[in-house]
C-alpha positions, -999 to +999 in steps of 0.1 A: +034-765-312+018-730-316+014-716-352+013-679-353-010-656-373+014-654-402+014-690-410-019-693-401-028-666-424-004-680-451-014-713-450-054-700-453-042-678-485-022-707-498-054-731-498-078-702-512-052-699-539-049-732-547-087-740-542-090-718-571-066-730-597-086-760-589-117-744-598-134-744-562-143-710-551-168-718-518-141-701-498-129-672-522-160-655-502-144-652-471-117-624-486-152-606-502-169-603-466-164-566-454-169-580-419-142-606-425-114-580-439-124-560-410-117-583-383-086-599-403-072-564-406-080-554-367-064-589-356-027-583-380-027-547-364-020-566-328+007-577-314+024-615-316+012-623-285-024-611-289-023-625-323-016-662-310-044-657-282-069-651-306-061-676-331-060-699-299-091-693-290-107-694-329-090-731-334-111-742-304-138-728-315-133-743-350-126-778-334-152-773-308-181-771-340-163-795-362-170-823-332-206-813-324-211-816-361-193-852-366-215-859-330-249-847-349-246-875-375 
């Protein structure tokens, strides 16, 4: 099942907005990174199908750290 940049992007504002009704702001940073916005903004500027390559290819990523961080303790 492929989730597209909208949901993906949804879901992401969705937990920053919750995370801070809760109080937690660690990731409220993200959306004050210039760098961030940029490449946010460069990537919803593509097309679908570039769009779902990238976000493709930044879940591995993300999974890929995740396990070489679980692996490290």
């Amino acid at each position: 099942m492929k989730i597209t940049f909208k949901e993906s992007f949804t879901k992401l504002r969705d937990t920053i907005a919750r995370e801070r009704r809760l109080g937690e702001t660690e990731q409220e940073d993200l959306f004050k990174d210039p760098d961030m916005l940029k490449r946010l903004n460069e990537i919803e500027k593509m097309d679908k199908e570039d769009k779902n390559h990238i976000l493709y290819a930044i879940d591995a990523f993300i999974k890929s750290v995740k396990l070489k961080n679980i692996a490290a303790l």
